[in-house]
N, C-alpha and C positions, 0 to 999 in steps of 0.2 A: 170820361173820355180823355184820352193823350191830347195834348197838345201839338200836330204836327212839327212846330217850331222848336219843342223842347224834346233833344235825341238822352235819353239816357244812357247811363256810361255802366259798362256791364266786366266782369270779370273773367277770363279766359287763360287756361294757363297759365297764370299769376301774375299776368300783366293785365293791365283797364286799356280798354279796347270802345272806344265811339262805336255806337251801334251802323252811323252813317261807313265807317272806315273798315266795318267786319269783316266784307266780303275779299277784299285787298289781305289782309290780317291772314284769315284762311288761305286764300293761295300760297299768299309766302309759306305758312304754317309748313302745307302739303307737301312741298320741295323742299322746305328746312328738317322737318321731320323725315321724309324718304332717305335725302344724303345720312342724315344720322344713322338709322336704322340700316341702312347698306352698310356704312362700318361697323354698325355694332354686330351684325350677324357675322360679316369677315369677325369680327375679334373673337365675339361668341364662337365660331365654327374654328379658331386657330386653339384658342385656351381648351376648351373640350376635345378637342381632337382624339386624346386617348377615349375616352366616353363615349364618342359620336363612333369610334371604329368598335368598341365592344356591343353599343348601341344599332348593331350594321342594320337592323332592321327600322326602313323608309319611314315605317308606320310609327316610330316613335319619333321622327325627326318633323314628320309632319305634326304629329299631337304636340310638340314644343312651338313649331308657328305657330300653328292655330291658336295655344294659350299662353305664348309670349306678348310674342312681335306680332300676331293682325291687328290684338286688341289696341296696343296703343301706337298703331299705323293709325286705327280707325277712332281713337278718341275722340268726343264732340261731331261724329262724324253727319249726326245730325241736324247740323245748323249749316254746313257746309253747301254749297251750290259747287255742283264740280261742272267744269268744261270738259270737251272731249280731250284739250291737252293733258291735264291733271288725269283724266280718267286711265288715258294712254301712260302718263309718268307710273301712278300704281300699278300698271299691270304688269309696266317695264322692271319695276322691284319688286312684284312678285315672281317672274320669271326666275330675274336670277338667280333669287331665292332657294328658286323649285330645282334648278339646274345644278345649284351647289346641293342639295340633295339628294336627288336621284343619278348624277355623276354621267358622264359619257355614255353613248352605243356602245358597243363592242359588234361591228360586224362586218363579215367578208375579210376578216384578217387586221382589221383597220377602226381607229377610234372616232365617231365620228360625234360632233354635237349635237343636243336634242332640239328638236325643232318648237316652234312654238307651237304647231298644229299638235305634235306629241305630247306636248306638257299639258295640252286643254283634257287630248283622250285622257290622260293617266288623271288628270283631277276631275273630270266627267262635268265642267261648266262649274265647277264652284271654285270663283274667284272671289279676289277684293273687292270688286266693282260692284259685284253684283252683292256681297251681303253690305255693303255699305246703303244700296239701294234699298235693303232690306228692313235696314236701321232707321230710315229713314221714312217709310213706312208704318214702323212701330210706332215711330214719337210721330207720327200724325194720328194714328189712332189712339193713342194718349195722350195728345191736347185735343179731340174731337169728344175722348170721355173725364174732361178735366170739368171742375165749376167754373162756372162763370166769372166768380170774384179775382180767380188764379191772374197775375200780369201777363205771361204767354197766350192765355184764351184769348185776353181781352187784344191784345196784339194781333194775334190771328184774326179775330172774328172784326177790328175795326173797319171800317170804311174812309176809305182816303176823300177828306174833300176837294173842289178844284179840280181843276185838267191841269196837264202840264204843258209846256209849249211846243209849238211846231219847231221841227227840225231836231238837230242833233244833241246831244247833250253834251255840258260842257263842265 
């Protein structure tokens, strides 16, 4: 059994990360990684540009996210706790994303921008959010069929002793 008092120190994107300080570590993560990836796609969609125009077909622009940039949008994405702001922040850079993609309306004479209701119909509910939820799912059914001896199980499966104190935390 763990010692409550002794936090182990764990490795994460190649920096040692307190297991107490993780949660903080990840949010930053999410916003340092999203800004990144918004430029890299701007730079990715500038350099390619002759390719992406010979490439006119959506359906290969989408199979380039899907096995570039979600996967390591979604790295570790496991151990992650998202709030609804971070939830909101990926959806906000998968939009754009989708938008530099599939390019303006053309209608009634006039160009107009895709809506966000629009971007959901043409990907039919399959966003970020949701297969991060999905990942996260996975890795609970595999430490649910991990052994016993594994450090994660025993993590998962320990029992906190003590209560903690009234009021707020500080």
């Amino acid at each position: 059994m763990l010692e409550p008092s002794v936090v182990p120190v764990w490795r994460y994107f190649c920096n040692f990360v307190n297991l107490l300080k993780a949660d903080e570590y990840c949010k930053k993560c999410i916003i340092f990684f999203v800004c990144i990836f918004v430029s890299l796609i701007n730079v990715f969609l500038i350099v390619l540009h002759d390719f992406i125009s010979v490439w006119s077909l959506n359906a290969t622009k989408i199979i380039l996210y899907e096995t570039l940039i979600r996967p390591l949008v979604s790295y570790g994405t496991e151990a992650w706790t998202l709030t609804k702001k971070e939830e909101q922040v990926l959806l906000i850079f998968e939009r754009k994303i989708f938008r530099r993609i599939y390019g303006p309306n053309y209608e009634n004479g006039e160009w107009k921008r895709r809506t966000n209701r629009g971007l959901e119909e043409m990907r039919k509910g399959e966003y970020i959010v949701k297969s991060i939820k999905v990942q996260r799912i996975s890795w609970l059914g595999h430490l649910e069929r991990m052994e016993e001896d594994r450090m994660p199980k025993k993590i998962f499966t320990q029992e906190l002793e003590g209560t903690r104190r009234r009021g707020r935390p500080t």
